[in-house]
N, C-alpha and C positions, 0 to 999 in steps of 0.2 A: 679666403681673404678676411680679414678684419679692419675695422676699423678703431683700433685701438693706437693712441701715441707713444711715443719713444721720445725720452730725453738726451741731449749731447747729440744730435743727429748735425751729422758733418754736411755744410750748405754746399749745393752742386755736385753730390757725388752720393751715389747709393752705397749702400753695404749687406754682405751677403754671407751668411751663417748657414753652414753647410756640411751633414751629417752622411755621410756613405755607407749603408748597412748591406748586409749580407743580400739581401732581400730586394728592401724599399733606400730612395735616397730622399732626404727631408731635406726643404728650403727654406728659408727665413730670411726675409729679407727688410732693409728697414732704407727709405726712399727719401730723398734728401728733405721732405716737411716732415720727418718723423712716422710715416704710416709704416704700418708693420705687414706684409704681405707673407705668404707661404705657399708654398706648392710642395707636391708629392707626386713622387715616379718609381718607377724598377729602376731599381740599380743597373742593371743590363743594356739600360737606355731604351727597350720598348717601351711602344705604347700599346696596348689591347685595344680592342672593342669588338664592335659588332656592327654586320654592316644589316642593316634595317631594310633597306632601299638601292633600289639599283636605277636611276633616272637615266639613262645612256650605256652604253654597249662599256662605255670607259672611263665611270664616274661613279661611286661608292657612295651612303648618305649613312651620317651615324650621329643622330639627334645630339649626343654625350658631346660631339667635338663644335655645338653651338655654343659661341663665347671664348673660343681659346683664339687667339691674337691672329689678327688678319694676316692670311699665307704664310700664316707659322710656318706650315707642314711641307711647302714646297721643296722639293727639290731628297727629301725623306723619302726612302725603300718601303715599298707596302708590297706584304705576303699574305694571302689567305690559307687558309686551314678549314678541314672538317672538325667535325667534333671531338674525333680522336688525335688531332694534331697533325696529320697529313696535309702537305702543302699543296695548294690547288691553283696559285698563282703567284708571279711574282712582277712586279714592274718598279715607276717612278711615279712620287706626287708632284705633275706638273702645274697642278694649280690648287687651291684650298680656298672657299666660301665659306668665310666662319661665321656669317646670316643664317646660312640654311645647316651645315657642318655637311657640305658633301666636296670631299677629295677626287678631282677629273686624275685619272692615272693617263700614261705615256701607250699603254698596250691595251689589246681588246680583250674584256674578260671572259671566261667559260661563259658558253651559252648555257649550259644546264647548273648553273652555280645554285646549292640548295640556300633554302631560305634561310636566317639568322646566321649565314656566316661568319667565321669570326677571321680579323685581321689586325694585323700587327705594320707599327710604324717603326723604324730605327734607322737614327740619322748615322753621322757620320762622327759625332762626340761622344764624348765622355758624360754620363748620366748629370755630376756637376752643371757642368756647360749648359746642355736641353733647359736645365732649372733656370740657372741666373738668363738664358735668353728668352723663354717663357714670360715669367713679370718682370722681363725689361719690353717682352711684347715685339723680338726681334727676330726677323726668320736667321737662317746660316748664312745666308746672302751677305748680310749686313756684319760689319764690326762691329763687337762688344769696345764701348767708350770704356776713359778709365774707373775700375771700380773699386772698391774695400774688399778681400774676398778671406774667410775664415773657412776650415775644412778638417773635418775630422772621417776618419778613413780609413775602413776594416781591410783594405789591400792586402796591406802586409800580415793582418791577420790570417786570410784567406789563403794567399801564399807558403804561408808555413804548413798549414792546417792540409792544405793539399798539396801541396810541398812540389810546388811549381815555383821554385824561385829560381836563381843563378846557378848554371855548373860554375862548383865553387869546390877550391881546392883549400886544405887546412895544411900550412905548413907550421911547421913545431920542431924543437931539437930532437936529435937521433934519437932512438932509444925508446922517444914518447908517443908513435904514431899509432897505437892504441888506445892511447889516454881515453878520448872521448865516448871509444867502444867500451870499453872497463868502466870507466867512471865510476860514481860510488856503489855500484851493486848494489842499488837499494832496491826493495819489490814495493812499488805502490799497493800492489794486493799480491798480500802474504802470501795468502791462503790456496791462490790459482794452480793448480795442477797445468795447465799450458802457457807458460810465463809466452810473451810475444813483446820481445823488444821492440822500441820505436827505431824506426828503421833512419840511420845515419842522414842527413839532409846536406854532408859534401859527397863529391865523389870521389876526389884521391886524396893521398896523403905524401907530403912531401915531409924528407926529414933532413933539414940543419947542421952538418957537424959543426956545431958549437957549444958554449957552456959558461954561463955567467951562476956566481954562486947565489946563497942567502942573503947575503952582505951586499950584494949588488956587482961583485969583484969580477972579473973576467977572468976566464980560468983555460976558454979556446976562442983563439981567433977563427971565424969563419972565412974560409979559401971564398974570394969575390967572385974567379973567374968560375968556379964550382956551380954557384949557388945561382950567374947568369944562364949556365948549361941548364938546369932544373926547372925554371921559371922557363925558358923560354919553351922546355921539350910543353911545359902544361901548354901554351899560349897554343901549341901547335895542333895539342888535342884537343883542343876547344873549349880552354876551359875562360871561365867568363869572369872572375870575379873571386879574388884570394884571403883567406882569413889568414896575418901570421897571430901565431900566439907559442911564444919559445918561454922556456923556463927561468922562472925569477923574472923574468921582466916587468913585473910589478913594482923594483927598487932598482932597474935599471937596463933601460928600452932602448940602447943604443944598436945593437944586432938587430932586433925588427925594424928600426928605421933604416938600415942599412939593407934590409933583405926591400924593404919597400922603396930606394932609391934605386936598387936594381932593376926592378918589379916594373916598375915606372919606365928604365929605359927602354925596355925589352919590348915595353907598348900595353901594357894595365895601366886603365883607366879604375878599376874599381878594384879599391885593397883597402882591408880593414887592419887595424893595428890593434893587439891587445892594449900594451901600455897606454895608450889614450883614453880607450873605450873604458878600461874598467884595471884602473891600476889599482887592482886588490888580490891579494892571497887567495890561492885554493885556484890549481892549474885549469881544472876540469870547468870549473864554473865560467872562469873567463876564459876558456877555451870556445866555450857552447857558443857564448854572449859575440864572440867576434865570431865566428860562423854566422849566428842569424844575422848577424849587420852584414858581413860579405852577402850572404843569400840574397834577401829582401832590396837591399840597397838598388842593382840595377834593375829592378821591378819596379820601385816604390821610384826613383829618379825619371825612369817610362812614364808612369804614371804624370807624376808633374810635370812634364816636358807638355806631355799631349795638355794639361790644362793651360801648361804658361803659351802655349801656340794660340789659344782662342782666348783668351783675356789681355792679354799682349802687353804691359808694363804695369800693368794694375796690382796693386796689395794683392800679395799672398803668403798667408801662413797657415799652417797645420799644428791641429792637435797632436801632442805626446801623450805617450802613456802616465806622465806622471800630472798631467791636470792644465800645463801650460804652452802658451803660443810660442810657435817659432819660426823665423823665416823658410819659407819652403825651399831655400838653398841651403839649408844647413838641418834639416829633415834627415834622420837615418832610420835603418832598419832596425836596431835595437829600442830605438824609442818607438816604433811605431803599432806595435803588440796592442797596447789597448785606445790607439789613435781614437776612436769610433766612442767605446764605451765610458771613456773620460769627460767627456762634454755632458751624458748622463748625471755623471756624476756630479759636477760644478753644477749644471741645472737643477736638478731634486733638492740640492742641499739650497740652497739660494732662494728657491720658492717655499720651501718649508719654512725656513728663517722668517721670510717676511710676513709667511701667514700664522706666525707665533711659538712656529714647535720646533725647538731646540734640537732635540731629538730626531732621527727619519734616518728608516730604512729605503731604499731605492731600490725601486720594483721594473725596472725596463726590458719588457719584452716585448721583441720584435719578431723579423722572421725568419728568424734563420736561431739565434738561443735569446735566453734572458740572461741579463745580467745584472747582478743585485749587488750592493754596497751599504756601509752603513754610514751615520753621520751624526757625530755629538759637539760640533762645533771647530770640529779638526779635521783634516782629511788624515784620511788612515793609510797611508804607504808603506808597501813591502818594495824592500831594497834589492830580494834575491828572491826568486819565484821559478815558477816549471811552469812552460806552458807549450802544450804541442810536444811532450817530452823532452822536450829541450829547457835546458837552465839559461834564467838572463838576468845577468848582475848589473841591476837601471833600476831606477828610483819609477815606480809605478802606484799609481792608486790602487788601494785593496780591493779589486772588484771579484768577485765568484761570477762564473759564468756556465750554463747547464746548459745541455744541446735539448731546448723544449720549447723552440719558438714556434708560430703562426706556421712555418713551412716543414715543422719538425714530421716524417714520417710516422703513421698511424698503419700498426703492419702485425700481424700473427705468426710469428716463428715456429709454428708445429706445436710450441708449448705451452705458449703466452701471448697476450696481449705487448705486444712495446712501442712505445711512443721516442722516435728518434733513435738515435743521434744524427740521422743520415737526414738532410734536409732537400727540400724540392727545389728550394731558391725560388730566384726570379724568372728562371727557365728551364723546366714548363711551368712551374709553379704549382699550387695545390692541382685537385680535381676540377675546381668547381669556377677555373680560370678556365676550361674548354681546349687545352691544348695537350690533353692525353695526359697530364700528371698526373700523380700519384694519391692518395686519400694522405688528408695531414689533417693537424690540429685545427689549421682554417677551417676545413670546410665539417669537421664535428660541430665549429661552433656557431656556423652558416647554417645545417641542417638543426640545431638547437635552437636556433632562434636568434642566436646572439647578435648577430649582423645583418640590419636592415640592409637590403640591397638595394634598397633606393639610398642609400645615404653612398653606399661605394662608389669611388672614382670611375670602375668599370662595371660591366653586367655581370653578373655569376651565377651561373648553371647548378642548379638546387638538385635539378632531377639526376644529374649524371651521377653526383653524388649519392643521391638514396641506391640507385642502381649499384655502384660499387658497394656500399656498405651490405644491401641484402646478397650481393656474392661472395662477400670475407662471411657473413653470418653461414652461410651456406657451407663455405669451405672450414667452420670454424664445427658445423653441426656433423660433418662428416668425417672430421680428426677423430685423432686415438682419444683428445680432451672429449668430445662429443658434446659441448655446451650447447644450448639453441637458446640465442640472443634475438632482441629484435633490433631493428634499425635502429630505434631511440634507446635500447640499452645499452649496444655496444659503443654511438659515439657518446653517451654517458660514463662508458667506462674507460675512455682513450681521454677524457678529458680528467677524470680521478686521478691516471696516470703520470697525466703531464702536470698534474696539481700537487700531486708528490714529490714531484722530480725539483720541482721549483722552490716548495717548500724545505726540504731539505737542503739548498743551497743557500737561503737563508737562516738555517739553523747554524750553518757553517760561519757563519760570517756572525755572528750573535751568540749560541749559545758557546757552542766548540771554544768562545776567544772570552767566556766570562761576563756575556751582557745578555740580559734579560728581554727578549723582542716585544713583552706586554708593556715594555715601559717606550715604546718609539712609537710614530708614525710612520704607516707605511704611504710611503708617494708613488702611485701610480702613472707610468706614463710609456711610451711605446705603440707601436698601430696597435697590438693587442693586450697591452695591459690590463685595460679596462674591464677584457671580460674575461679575466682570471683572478683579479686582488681582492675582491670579496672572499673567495672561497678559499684563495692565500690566508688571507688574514685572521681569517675566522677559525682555521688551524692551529694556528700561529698563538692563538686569543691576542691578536691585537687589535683595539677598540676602535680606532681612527684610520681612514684609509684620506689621500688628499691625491683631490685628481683637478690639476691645473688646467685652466681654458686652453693651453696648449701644447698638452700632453703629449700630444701628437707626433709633436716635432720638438720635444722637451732637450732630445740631445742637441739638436741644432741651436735651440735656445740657448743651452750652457756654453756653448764656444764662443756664443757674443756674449755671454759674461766672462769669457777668460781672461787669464793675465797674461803677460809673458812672466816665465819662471826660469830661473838657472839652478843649478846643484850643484855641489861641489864634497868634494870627498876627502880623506887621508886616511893610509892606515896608520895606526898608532902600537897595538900592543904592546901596552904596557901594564903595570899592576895600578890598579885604582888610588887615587890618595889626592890629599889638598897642594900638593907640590907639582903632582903630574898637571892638574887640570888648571894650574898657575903659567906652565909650559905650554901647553897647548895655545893660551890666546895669541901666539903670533903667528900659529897652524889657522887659526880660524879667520885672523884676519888676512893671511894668505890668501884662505880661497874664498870671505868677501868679496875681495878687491877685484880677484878674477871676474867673479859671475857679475858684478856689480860692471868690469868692463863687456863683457857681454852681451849684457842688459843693452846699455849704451850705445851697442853698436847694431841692436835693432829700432834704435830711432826713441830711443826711451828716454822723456828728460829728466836729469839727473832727479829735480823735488820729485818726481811720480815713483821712485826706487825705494820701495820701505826697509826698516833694518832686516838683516839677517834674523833666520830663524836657524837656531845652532842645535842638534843634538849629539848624543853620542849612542853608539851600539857596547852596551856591555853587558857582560856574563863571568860566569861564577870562573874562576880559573880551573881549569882541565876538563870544562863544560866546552862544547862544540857550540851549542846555538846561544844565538846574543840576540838581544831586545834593543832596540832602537827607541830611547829616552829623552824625548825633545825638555830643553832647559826647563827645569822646574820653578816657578816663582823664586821663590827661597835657595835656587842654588843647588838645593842637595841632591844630586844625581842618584846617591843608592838611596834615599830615602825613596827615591819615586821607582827605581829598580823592583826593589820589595813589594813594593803596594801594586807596581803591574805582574810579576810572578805570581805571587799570590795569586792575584784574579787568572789569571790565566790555567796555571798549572796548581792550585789547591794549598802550596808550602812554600818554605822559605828555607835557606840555610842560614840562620843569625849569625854565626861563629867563620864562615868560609869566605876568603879576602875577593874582591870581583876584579878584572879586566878591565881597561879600554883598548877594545876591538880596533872600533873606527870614529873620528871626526868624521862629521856632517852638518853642510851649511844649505839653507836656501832662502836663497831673495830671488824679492817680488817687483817688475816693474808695470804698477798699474795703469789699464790705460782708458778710455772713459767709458761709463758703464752704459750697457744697457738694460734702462729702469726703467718702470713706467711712469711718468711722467704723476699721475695720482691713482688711488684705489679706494674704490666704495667698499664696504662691507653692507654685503642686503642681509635683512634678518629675514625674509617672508622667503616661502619654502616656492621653487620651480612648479609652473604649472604645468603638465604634460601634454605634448603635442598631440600624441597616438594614443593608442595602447597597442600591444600586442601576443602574441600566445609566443613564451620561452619556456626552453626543458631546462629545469635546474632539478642535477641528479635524478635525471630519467622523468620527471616530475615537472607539469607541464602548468604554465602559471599566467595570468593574464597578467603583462606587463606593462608598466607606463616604460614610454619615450619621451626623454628629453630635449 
């Protein structure tokens, strides 16, 4: 909790800034006098702890739960476990004494329950929910009054990534039902001897006899009664959720919307339409794009059903992948890729601004990866991206994301040391959470020193940890490698590991794109930022590391500075010239006027709408890849062309005529910020609470605490 102000705080009504991570979900929240509150939980919706105390045959006591909101916990699932995560009981919280924090259960527990058992709570919501009823101080009993609620949300990340989303069928014209399989036969790594495709994320394939040309022309009508026989055999097989994406329909979507009024009567509720989603050239790309939106869609609309049942008419919107707010009725799957790590990104860049640097790279690692972005006074958007091997043609913030967070697996392959990809999550979670997980990057930096456990939300088990780490040593001494580590070398060397992995995804986003990282700040922030951005940056040679009072919860912060944002698109190809780009302004005012209606219609008033932000994507003619060139001061689009090639790619072709690709607009409707009300600047340096003994690179230091 803090006791810090918030200006523009709306009188009678709270508001709730809310980050959903792999791992942990961060709260923010700001209470109609302006105070700023926070809370932090599993994603997964437990709670951990430890039961201390057994006062009766049927009442639990765990010092940790003195102070959380009178009979919060009632009517909450509580299960115990041993040390290795075997269940040892299971019942009801029929009462909760948040004086003493001892929970009376419904059932009589083990007589022989060993001591410091550990136990878990999990209600019956959604991780969001548990938070805003938390510092509202309200058990499940009670209704949540109306509130403001903002929410950014790795779901649909998750879903792709494990590719638990919708049985979802791709229909396409005849001829194309391999498109997606083929696609561009590109090898992300050259050089692999065992190429392993990413494994298809529909399950059938329907194919269309129809055929509209280049021109947009119709060249086969498609048989009605046909194409109801086809849709209905899918509805029959279970399939849940339809991508069409039929050829050319980028210049003319009159067949997909016909295949989707069928679709509709047949009884689908979830159908995605290329020509909407992504009316651009290149079949494969908007093929993929309307896949993940069928996929994700009835997951990600699950999802907010269950939130809109416990907040009940209250504000709700969600983060996009591309930085801005949107009603959570008009939320899809293709925007929702980097839902979670976009609020990161408006926050970093927002707090560096007002602490003077221009510049900043953004360092947010959590637990499950990090995700890094850079920042020179612009956001940096890619239009067309690969993520989860899949292609998605949507306006997203440049963020690089590396599988090396807090819950990233710390493991010995026979060969090597490797840290990730495979993560612990929020269940069972690392080791040293006592529920039989896994060794991870958390608990290297627990056994290091880095993480005072009296400062953690829960207890965490140091020794169980040293235990596994001298058994990988052990099994690490008896390989064909034959190294012999000790405790504090080896998690010295998982953290080297995971400090490489990181740093080179900032190289990626910096060097690889022509920007120098000794010239930015790096902004620290995420539960485990903090005890990685030294030895990031120091790599890196960058001088400035800036770690905000509320780092912590820094992505939930950025979704209360968001906007609402609209985008808008056209393709153009055409040849570059003062005549074309004379053409164009009634293309742009076109799709102004859209987004600008929009805007509007999520409650934006009209002065709060800033102009359009206009760019164009071009490239060299009979060049495949285009740069996206937002209006230059002065007008001159190849002037600014040249000067980003250059930086990027080393050259230029003076003499060779360019392209426009694609028109692109976007507006902003702002809505009121949250600022801090004032800010001191202290010059006298923190006096240190503690000290205590930390291994930095094996290397053991007496450390001040903050």
């Amino acid at each position: 909790m803090s006791d810090s102000k918030i200006g523009n705080a709306k009188a009678g009504e709270w508001e709730f800034w809310i980050d959903v991570g792999g791992t942990f979900t961060d709260c923010l929240a700001r209470t109609p006098e302006g105070e700023i509150l926070t809370h932090k939980l599993l994603s997964s919706g437990l709670t951990p702890g430890v039961v201390v105390e057994t006062p009766s045959p049927i009442q639990i006591l765990d010092p940790l739960r003195r102070g959380d909101p009178p009979d919060f916990w009632r009517n909450y699932a509580c299960r115990l476990f041993d040390v290795e995560g075997n269940p040892l009981y299971a019942g009801r919280v029929v009462q909760f004494d948040a004086a003493s924090g001892t929970l009376t259960l419904d059932k009589v527990l083990p007589v022989d329950l060993p001591k410091q058992v550990r136990y878990e709570l999990k209600g019956e919501e959604e991780a969001p929910v548990i938070a805003i009823r938390y510092l509202l101080k309200l058990p499940m009993s009670e209704a949540i009054p109306p509130i403001q609620v903002r929410l950014g949300t790795t779901r649909g990340t998750n879903a792709l990534l494990t590719r638990r989303g919708a049985r979802t069928a791709f229909i396409t014209t005849q001829g194309f039902k391999d498109v997606l399989l083929i696609a561009t036969q590109d090898r992300p790594k050259l050089f692999d001897l065992a190429i392993k495709k990413p494994e298809p994320i529909f399950a059938e394939t329907v194919e269309i006899d129809e055929r509209i040309d280049a021109e947009g022309n119709i060249l086969r009508v498609p048989d009605q009664n046909r194409i109801r026989e086809q849709v209905l055999a899918l509805k029959e097989r279970g399939i849940e959720s339809l991508a069409i994406c039929l050829l050319h329909a980028f210049c003319n979507g009159e067949h997909e919307e016909l295949v989707e009024r069928i679709a509709r009567e047949v009884g689908f509720d979830e159908i995605s339409v290329s020509s909407r989603l992504a009316p651009l050239i290149k079949l494969v790309s908007r093929g993929d794009t309307t896949v993940v939106d069928a996929y994700l869609n009835p997951v990600l609309r699950s999802y907010v059903r269950g939130i809109r049942r416990s907040v009940g008419d209250s504000s709700l919107k969600l983060m996009t992948s591309a930085g801005g707010l949107i009603d959570a009725e008009h939320f899809v799957g293709k925007d929702s890729i980097l839902s979670g790590p976009a609020g990161g990104v408006i926050g970093f860049s927002r707090v560096a601004e007002r602490a003077g640097f221009v510049r900043s790279i953004g360092f947010d690692m959590g637990g499950t990866s990090t995700d890094v972005a850079r920042f020179d006074g612009t956001y940096e958007r890619e239009f067309e991206t690969k993520k989860a091997g899949v292609r998605i043609v949507a306006p997203m913030l440049a963020v690089e994301t590396v599988a090396a967070g807090g819950g990233s697996l710390c493991k010995f392959d026979g060969v090597k040391l490797v840290v990730g990809p495979e993560s612990a999550g929020a269940n069972p979670g690392p080791a040293c959470y006592g529920r039989g997980g896994p060794l991870t990057v958390t608990d290297m930096n627990l056994f290091a020193g880095k993480i005072p456990q009296e400062d953690f939300p829960f207890p965490l088990d140091c020794e169980i940890v040293r235990q596994k780490l001298q058994g990988l040593c052990d099994e690490i001494a008896d390989s064909p490698l034959g190294t012999k580590y000790t405790p504090r070398e080896l998690a010295a060397g998982f953290l080297q590991i995971a400090n490489a992995n990181m740093v080179r995804a900032i190289r990626n986003i910096s060097v690889a794109k022509g920007y120098d990282p000794r010239d930015y700040t790096l902004v620290t922030f995420g539960g485990a930022g903090g005890q990685h951005a030294c030895a990031v940056a120091r790599t890196l040679g960058i001088s400035r590391v800036l770690a905000h009072p509320l780092s912590g919860v820094l992505s939930a912060y950025g979704i209360g500075l968001a906007d609402i944002r609209q985008f808008g698109e056209q393709m153009v190809l055409q040849p570059y010239s003062t005549e074309q780009l004379q053409s164009l302004e009634s293309v742009f005012a076109g799709l102004e006027g859209s987004a600008r209606e929009k805007i509007l219609a999520e409650g934006v008033a009209a002065e709060n709408i800033e102009p359009a932000n206009r760019s164009l994507d071009l490239r060299y003619q009979g060049v495949e890849t285009a740069l996206n060139i937002p209006l230059p001061d002065d007008g001159d689009y190849a002037k600014a062309f040249e000067t980003q090639h250059r930086r990027i790619y080393g050259y230029v072709h003076p003499n060779r005529p360019l392209e426009i690709v694609t028109a692109r607009i976007e507006v902003v409707g702002t809505l009121p910020r949250l600022e801090p009300a004032c800010e001191t600047r202290v010059e006298r340096r923190p006096v240190a609470k503690r000290h205590s003994e930390v291994d930095f690179a094996g290397v053991s230091e007496r450390t001040p605490i903050f």
